[in-house]
C-alpha positions in Angstrom: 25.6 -76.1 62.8 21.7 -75.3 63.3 21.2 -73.0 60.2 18.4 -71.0 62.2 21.3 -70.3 64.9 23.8 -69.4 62.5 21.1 -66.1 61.9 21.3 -64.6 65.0 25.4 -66.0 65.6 25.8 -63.6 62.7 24.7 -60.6 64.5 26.4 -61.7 67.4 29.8 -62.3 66.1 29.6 -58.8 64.6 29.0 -57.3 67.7 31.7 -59.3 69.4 34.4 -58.7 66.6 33.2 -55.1 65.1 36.5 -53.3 64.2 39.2 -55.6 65.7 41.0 -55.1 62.7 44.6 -53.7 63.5 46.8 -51.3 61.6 51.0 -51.1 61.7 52.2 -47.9 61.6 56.0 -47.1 59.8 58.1 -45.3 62.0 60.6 -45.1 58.9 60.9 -41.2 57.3 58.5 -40.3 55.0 58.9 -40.1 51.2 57.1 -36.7 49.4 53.4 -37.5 49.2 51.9 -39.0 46.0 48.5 -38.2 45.3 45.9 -38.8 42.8 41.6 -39.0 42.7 39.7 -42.1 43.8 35.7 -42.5 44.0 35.1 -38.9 44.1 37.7 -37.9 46.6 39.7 -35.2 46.6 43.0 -37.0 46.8 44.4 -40.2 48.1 48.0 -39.3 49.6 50.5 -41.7 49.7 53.1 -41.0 52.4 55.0 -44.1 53.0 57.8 -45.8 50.8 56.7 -48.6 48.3 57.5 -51.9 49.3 59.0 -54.2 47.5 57.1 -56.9 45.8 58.3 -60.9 45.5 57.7 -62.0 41.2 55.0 -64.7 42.5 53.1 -65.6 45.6 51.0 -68.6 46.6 47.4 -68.8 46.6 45.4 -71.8 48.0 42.1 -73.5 47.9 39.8 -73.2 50.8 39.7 -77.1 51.4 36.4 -76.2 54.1 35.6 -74.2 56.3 35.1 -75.1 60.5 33.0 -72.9 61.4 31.5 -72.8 64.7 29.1 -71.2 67.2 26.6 -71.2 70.4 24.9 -67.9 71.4 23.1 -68.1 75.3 19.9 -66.0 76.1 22.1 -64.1 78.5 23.9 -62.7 75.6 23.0 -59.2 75.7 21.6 -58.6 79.0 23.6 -56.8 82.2 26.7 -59.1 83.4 27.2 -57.7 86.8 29.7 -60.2 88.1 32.4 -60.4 85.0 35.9 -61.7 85.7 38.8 -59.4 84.9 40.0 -59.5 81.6 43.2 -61.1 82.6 41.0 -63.9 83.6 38.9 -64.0 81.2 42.2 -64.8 78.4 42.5 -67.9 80.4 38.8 -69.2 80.5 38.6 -68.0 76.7 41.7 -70.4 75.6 40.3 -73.1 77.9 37.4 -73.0 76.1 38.5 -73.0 72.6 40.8 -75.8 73.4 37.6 -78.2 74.5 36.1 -77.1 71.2 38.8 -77.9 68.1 41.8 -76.5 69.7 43.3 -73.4 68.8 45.1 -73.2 65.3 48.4 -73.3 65.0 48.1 -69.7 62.6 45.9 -67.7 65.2 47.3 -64.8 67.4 45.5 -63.4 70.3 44.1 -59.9 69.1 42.4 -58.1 72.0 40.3 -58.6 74.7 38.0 -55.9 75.8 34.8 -55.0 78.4 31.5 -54.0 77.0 29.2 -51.7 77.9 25.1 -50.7 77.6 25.4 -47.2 78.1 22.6 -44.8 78.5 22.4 -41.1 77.9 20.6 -38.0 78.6 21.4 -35.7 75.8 25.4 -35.9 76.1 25.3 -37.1 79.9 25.7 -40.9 80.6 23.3 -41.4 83.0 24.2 -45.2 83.4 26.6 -47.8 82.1 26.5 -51.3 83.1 28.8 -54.0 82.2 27.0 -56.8 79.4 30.3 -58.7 78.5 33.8 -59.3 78.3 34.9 -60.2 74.7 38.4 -62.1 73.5 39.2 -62.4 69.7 41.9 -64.0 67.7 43.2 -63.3 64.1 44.4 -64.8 61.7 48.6 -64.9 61.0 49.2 -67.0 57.4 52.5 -67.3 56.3 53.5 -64.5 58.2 51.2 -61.9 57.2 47.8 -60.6 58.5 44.8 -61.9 57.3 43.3 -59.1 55.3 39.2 -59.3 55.4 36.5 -60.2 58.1 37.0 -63.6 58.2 39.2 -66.1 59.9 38.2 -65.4 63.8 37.4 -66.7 66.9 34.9 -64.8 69.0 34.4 -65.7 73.1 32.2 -63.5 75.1 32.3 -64.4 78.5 29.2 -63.8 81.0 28.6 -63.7 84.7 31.0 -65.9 87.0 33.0 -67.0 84.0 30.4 -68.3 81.9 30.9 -68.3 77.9 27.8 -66.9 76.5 28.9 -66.8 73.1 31.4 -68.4 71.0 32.0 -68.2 67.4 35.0 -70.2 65.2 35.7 -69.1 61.9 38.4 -70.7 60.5 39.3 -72.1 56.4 41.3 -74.8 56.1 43.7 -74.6 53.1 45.7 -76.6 50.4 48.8 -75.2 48.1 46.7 -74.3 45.1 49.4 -72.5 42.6 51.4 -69.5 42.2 50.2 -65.8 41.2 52.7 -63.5 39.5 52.5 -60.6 41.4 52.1 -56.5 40.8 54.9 -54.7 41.8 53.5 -51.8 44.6 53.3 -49.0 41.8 51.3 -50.9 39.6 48.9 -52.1 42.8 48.7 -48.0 43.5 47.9 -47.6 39.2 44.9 -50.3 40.3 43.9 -48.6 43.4 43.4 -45.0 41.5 41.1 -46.6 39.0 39.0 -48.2 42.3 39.6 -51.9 41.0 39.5 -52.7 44.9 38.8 -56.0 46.3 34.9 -54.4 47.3 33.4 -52.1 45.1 33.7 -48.4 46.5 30.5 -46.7 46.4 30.1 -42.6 46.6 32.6 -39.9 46.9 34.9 -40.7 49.6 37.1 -38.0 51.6 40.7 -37.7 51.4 42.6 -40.9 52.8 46.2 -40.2 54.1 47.3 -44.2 53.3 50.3 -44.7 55.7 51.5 -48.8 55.3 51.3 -50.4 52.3 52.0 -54.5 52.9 50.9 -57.6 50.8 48.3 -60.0 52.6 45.7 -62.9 51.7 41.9 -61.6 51.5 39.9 -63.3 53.6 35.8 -63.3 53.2 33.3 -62.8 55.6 32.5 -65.8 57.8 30.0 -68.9 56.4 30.6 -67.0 52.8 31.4 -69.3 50.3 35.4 -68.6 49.3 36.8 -70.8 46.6 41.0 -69.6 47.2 42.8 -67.6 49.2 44.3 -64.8 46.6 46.9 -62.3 48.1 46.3 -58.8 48.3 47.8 -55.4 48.5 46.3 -53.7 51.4 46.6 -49.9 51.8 46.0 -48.9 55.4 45.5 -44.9 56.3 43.1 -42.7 58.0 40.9 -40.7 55.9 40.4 -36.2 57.1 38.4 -37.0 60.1 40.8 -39.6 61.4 38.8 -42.4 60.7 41.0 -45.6 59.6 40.6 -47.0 55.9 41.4 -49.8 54.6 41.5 -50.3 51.1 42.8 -53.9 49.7 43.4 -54.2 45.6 43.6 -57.8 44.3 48.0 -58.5 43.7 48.1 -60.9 41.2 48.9 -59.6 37.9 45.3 -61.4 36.5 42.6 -60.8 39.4 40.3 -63.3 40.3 36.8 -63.3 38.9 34.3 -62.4 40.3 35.3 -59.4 42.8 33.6 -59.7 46.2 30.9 -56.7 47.0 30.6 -55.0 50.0 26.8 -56.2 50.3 25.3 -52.7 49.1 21.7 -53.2 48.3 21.8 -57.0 48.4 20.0 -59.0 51.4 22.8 -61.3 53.1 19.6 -64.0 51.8 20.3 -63.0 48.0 24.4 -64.7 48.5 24.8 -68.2 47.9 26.6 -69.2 51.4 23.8 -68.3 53.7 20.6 -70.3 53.5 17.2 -68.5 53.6 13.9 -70.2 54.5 12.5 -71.7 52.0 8.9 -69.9 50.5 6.0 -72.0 50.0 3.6 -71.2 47.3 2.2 -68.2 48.6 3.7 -65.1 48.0 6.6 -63.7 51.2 5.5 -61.2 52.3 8.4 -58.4 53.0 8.1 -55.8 55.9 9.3 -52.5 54.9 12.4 -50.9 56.1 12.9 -47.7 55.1 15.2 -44.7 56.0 12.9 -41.4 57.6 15.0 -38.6 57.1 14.3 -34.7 56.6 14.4 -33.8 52.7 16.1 -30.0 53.5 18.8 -30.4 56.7 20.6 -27.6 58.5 22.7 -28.4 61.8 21.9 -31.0 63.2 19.3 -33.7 62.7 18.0 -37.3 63.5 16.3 -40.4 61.1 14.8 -43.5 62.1 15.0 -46.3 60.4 11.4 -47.6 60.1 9.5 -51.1 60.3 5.9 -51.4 59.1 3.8 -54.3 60.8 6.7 -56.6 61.8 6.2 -59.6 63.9 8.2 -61.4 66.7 11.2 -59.2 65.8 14.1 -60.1 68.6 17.0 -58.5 66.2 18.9 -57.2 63.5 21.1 -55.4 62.0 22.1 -53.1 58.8 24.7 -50.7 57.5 24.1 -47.2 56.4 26.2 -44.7 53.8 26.6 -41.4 53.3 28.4 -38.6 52.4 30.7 -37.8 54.5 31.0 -33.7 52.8 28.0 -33.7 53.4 26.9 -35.1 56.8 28.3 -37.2 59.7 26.8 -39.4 62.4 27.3 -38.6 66.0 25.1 -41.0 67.7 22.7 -43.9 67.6 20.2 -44.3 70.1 17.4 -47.2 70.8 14.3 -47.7 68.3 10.6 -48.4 69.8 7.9 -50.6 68.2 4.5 -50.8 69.8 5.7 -49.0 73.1 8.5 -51.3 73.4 12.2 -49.9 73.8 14.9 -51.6 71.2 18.0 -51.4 73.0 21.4 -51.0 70.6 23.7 -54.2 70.8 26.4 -52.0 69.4 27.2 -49.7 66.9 30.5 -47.8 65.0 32.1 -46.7 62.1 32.9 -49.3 59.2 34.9 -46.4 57.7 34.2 -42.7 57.6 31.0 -42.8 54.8 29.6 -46.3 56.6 28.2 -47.3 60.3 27.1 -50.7 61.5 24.1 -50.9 63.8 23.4 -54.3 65.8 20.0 -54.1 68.1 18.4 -57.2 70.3 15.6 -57.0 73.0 16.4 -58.9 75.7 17.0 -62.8 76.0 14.7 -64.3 73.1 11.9 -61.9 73.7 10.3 -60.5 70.2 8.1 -57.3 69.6 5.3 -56.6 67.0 3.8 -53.6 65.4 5.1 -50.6 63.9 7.8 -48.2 65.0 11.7 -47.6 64.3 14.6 -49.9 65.1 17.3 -46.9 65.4 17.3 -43.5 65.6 20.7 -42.0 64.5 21.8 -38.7 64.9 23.6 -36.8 62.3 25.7 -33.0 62.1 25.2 -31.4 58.5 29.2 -30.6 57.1 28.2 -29.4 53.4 27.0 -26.4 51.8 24.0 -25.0 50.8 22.6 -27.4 47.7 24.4 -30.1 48.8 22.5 -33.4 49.0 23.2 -37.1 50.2 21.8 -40.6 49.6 21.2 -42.3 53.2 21.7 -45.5 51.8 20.8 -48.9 53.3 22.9 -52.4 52.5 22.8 -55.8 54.3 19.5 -55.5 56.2 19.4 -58.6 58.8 16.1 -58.8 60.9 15.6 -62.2 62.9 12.6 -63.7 64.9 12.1 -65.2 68.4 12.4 -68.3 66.4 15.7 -67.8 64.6 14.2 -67.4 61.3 15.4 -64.4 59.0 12.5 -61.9 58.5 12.0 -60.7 55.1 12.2 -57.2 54.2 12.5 -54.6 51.4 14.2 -51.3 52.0 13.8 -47.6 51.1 16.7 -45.5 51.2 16.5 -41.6 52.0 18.1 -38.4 50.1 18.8 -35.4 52.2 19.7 -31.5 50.7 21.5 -29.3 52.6 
């Protein structure tokens, strides 16, 4: 695959598959609560039965990875004449089977309409259709995949047309077997915050619901050497946001630990290759967060570019405290007079939001401005302060090439 494409499929295949991941609920009565600490948190409560656990499980070795993917200019823009979503299954299976065929492991997950959605304060003022979008998970010897990869992506355009399509999908050998934690021991692992990514900043209290054993899956065109099973523990944290938390199962975790990306550059990991400097020095743009030091009520930040050129997209994840302050909105950025429209945007859990932004087609902008402007609510109390913290920055030119940049983050007192 073009490497340059494989930048902006990236961003795309986020915004296509952002948050497909599914929870099962027990219907089965409820044991009393366990609780202990985690990260900062008041509690984690456990309110679901401890499954039993198998002596070993088998891990594998990724053989390789297909990985696949075509983005159109028309991704993005207004799709006025969209097939129903019933329709849409079809020409999405049609399609994947003229490109590989559909594993024999992957089950459909949803299929859904999206929307660019304008408002005037909290009034939508206009909404108008930009895709229809199908996705399939991964089922591996009768569990869920648990992690971001192993997907196919179809987004499907005016009259039918596929407008992007993105294949994820590792292709595995018998490797060995793991001897296994038993589920208290995975919970003794889970309250010292040896989770599969590292935790970072107090959390709030998670209310973990299902507890089930799975195979961790990285993100896609990330460099994955097995497939090591998991035990996930799947909740909702106060504000009803879900939580997933995955802590390795073997008995002796694998080394090293996947990160969740926090202040590393998706060009610092060893699966995605940047452009390669010359002699001269790169020259970064800034990115930095532009927030209030003192907050009360309610406030916005931007998230600010210095002298950028050709910009056409991008991405990046923000933390914070959730105590201490909560996001209820993102709106479009503006560089140079021109208005960056949001691709898409929601809650990776209840301290963390994706943003995804693209102008229009392969159009770029240049100049100064702000990409995002995000509006938050203040929760804590007086003296209470927050890191706005950026992770996994992604801007991309008209020509496909990642933009380098350095970040600032932000700290807010209440």
């Amino acid at each position: 695959m073009n490497k340059k494409l494989g930048i902006l499929l990236f961003v795309g295949v986020i915004a296509v598959a952002l948050f497909s991941y599914g929870m099962t609920q027990m219907d089965d009565p409820q044991p009393p609560p366990v609780k202990f600490g985690l990260g900062g948190s008041d509690s984690v409560v456990i309110k679901t039965e401890l499954p039993e656990a198998p002596e070993t499980m088998p891990y594998y070795r990724v053989v390789y990875e297909d990985c696949f993917g075509e983005m159109s200019p028309e991704f993005g823009r207004v799709q006025e004449f969209l097939p129903s979503e019933e329709e849409a299954v079809r020409i999405a299976e049609e399609y994947i089977e003229s490109h590989g065929g559909m594993p024999d492991d992957a089950v459909f997950g949803n299929v859904s309409t999206g929307y660019r959605t304008h408002y005037k304060g909290d009034e939508v003022v206009e909404k108008k259709p930009v895709r229809i979008s199908v996705g399939y998970h991964r089922v591996f010897n009768g569990m869920s995949v648990a992690g971001p990869g192993d997907v196919i992506a179809v987004v499907i355009g005016n009259n039918g047309t596929i407008i992007f399509f993105r294949k994820s999908w590792r292709h595995l050998e018998y490797a060995g077997e793991r001897e296994i934690l038993t589920a208290s021991e995975a919970v003794e692992r889970l309250q010292r915050g040896d989770t599969v990514y590292k935790l970072s900043g107090p959390i709030d209290t998670i209310e973990v619901n299902n507890i089930f054993l799975s195979y961790y899956s990285e993100v896609p065109d990330v460099k994955q050497d097995f497939y090591e099973p998991v035990w996930v523990f799947d909740g909702k944290d106060s504000y009803g946001y879900d939580v997933t938390l995955p802590v390795w199962a073997g008995v002796v975790p694998p080394k090293p630990t996947p990160s969740d990306d926090t202040g590393v550059r998706l060009t610092d990991r060893d699966d995605v290759i940047a452009p390669t400097p010359s002699d001269d020095a790169v020259i970064s743009v800034p990115v930095s967060v532009n927030a209030p030091e003192s907050i009360s009520g309610t406030f916005d930040v931007t998230i600010d570019v210095k002298d950028i050129a050709s910009m056409n997209s991008g991405q990046f994840d923000l933390s914070f405290n959730s105590s201490v302050v909560n996001v209820t909105g993102v709106s479009a950025g503006k560089i140079g007079g021109t208005t960056v429209p949001i691709l898409g945007w929601g809650f990776m859990d209840a301290r963390k939001i994706r943003v995804l932004f693209k102008l229009d087609g392969l159009d770029g902008v240049s100049g100064s401005g702000y990409v995002a402007r995000i509006d938050f609510e203040t929760r804590g109390s007086k003296g209470d302060s927050c890191v706005l913290s950026m992770s996994g920055v992604l801007l991309v030119d008209i020509e496909a090439e990642e933009i380098p940049v350095r970040w600032t983050d932000a700290e807010v007192t209440v």
